[in-house]
C-alpha positions in Angstrom: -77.5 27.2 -79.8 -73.9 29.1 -79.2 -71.4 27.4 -80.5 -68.0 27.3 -78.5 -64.9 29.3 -79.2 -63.3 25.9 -80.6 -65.8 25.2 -82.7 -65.3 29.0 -84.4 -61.9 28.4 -84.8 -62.3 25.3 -87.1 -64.1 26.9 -89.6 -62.4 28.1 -92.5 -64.6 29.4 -94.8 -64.7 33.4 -95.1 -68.1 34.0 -95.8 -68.8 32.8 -91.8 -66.4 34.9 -90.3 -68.1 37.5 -89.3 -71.1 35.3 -88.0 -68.6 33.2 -86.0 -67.1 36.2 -84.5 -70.3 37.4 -82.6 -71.0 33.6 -81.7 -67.6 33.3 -80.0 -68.3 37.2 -78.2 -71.5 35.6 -77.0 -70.1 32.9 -75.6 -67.6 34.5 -74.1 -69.8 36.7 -73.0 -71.9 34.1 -70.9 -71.7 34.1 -67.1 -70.1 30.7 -66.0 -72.3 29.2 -63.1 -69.6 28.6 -60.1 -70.0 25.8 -57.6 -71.4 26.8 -54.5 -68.8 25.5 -52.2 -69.0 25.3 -48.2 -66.3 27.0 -45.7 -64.7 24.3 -44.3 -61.7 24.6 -41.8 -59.4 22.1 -39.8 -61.3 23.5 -36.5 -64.5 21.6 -38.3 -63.1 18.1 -38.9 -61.4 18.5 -35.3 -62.3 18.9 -31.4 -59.6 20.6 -29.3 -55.8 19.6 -29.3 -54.0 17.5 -26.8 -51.5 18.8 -24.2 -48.9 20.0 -26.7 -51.2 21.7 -29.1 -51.4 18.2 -31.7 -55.6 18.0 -33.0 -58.2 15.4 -31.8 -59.8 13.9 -35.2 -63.3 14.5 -34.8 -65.1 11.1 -35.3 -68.6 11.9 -37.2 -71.5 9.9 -35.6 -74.3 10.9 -38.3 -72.7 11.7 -41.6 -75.6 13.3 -43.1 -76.2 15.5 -40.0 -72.3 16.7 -40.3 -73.1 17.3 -44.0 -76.2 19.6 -43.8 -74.9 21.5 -41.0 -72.7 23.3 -43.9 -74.6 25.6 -46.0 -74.3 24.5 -48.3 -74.6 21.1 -47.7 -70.5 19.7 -47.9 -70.1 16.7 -50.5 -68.9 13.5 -49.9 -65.9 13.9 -52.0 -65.2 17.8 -50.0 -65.4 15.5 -46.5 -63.0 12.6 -47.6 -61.0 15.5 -48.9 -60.7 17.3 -45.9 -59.6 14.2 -43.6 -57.2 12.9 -46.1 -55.7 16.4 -45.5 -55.7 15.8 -41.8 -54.5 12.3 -42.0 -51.9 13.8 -44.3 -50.9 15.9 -41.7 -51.0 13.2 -38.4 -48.8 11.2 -40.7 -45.7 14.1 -40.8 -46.9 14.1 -36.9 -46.0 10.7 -36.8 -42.7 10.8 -39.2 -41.1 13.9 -36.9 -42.1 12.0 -33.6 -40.9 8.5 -34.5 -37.4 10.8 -35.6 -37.3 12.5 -32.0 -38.3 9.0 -30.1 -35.0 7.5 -31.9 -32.9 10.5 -30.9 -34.2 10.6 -27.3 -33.5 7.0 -27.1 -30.1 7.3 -28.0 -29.5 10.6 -25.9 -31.2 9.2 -22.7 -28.8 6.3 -22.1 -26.0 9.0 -23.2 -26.3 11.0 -20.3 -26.5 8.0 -17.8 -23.4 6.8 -19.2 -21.9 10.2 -18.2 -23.4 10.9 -14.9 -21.9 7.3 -14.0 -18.3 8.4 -15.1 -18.8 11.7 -13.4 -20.1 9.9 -9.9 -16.3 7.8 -10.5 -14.3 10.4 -10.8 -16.1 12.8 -7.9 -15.7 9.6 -5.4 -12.1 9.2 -6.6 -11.3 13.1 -5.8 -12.8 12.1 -2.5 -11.0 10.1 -1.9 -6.6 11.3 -1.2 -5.4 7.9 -1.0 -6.8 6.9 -4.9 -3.7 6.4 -7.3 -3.9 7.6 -10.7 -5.8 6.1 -13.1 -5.9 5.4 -16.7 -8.7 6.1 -19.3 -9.4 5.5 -22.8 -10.9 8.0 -24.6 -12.4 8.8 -28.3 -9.9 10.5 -30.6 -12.1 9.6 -34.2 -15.0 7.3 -35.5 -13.4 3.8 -33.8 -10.1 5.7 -32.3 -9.1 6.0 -29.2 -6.1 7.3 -26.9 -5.7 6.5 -23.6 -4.9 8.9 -20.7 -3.5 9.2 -17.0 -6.1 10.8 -14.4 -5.0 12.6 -11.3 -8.0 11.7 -9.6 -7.2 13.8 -6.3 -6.0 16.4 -8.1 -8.2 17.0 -10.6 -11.6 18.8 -9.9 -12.8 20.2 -13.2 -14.0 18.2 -16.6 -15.3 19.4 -20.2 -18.6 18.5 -21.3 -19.9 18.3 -25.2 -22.9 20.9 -25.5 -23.1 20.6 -29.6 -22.2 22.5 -32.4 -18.2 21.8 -31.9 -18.9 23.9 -28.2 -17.2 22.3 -25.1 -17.4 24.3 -22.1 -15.1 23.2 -18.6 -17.7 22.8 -15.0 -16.5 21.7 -12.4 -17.9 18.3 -10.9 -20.7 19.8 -9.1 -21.8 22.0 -11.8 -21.4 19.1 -14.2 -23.7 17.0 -12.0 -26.4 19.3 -11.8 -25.8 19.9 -15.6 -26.3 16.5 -16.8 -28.7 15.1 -14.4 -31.1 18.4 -15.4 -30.7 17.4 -19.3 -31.4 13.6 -17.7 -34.5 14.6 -16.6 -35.4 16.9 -19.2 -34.9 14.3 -22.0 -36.7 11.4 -20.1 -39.6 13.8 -19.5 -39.7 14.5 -23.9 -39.0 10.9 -24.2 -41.9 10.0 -22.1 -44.3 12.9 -23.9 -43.1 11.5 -27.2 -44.5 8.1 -26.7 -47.8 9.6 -25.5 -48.3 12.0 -28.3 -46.8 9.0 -30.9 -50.3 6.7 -29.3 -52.7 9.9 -29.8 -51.1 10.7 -33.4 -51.9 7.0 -33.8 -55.4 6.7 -32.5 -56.1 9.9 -34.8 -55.3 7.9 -38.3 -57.4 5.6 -37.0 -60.2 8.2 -36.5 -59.6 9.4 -39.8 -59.8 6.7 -41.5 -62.7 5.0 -40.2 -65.0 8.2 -40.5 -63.3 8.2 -44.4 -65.1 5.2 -44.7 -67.9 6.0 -43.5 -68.6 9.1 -45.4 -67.8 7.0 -48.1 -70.3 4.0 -47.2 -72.9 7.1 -46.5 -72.5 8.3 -49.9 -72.7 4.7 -51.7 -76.1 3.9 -49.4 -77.4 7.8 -50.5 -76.9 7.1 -54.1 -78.3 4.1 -54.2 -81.5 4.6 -52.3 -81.8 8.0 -54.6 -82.2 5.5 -57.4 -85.2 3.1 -56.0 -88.3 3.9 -57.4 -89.9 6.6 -54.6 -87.1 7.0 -52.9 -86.5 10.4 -51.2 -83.3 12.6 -52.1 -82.1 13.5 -48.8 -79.3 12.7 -47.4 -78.8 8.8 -45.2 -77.5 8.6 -42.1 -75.1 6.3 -41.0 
């Protein structure tokens, strides 16, 4: 018997030190035995990505099959680890897409708003005989001024591009500005609902082949216990 470094250190007496000494070198000495773990990567637990690049959950059919195909065979506790890392991971998915639906939706109507009032003032150009016009527009948070528009002879107005940046088009260039970023953000808006129904489908996944691996492992262990039962692994 070697006793452990801890041990050694509670005895007091000095007629044992020396002994103690070479039990504590032998047992630091000893080799510790290291689990044998399995490789296991995201590409395992997962089957190809959808159109922009997000992975597909890969639902396990037979449990026990998907574990021996590790060498060595992966746990039940190193599976369920691995898809509450990928569940972890669909669920920032879903945080930063629910984030850009909200700002899409906002931006969307936005621009509409703007390519109407752009349409108003081109037709009034268009028009010689339209008398000038008044607007009302946003000073501060809830303030506003209003101002007199020469509709025929104006031809130019200044759009907001972000970051404190406003740049002067004229109304042509200003149409073909805004209904590009129309398009643009209807076609994210659009992707953004699709991707937010895969991210969702893919907790789902997850969390049903958790469960399973986990109802896999409770069925293994308890047939393992029945008197001549066999050791290997149950499929679900």
């Amino acid at each position: 018997h070697i006793a452990s470094p801890t041990q050694n250190l509670n005895h007091s007496h000095q007629t044992h030190h020396h002994h103690d000494h070479n039990k504590m070198s032998a047992a630091a000495a000893e080799p510790k035995e290291e689990e044998d773990v399995p490789n296991m990567s995201l590409l395992d637990i997962t089957e190809g990505d959808n159109e922009r690049g997000i992975p597909k959950a890969k639902f396990i059919d037979d449990v026990g099959a998907f574990s021996t195909s590790f060498q060595p065979p992966a746990s039940p506790e190193l599976l369920i680890g691995a898809y509450s890392d990928l569940m972890n991971k669909y669920r920032t998915y879903e945080a930063q897409l629910n984030q850009r639906q909200l700002r899409l939706q906002e931006k969307v109507p936005e621009l509409e708003k703007s390519l109407s009032l752009l349409r108003t003032l081109m037709e009034k150009q268009q028009n010689p005989d339209s008398e000038p016009g008044v607007a009302r527009y946003s000073l501060a948070d809830n303030i506003f001024a209003q101002a007199e528009l020469d509709y025929p002879g104006n031809q130019t107005v200044n759009l907001w591009l972000g970051a404190n940046v406003m740049l002067e088009f004229t109304y042509q260039e200003a149409l073909d500005f805004l209904s590009q970023n129309q398009n643009r953000a209807k076609t994210e808006l659009d992707e953004t609902k699709i991707d937010l129904a895969f991210v969702r489908d893919q907790i789902v996944t997850s969390e049903v082949t958790m469960s399973r691996i986990f109802n896999w492992d409770v069925r293994r262990k308890r047939n393992s216990k029945q008197p001549g039962a066999s050791t290997n692994a149950v499929s679900t």
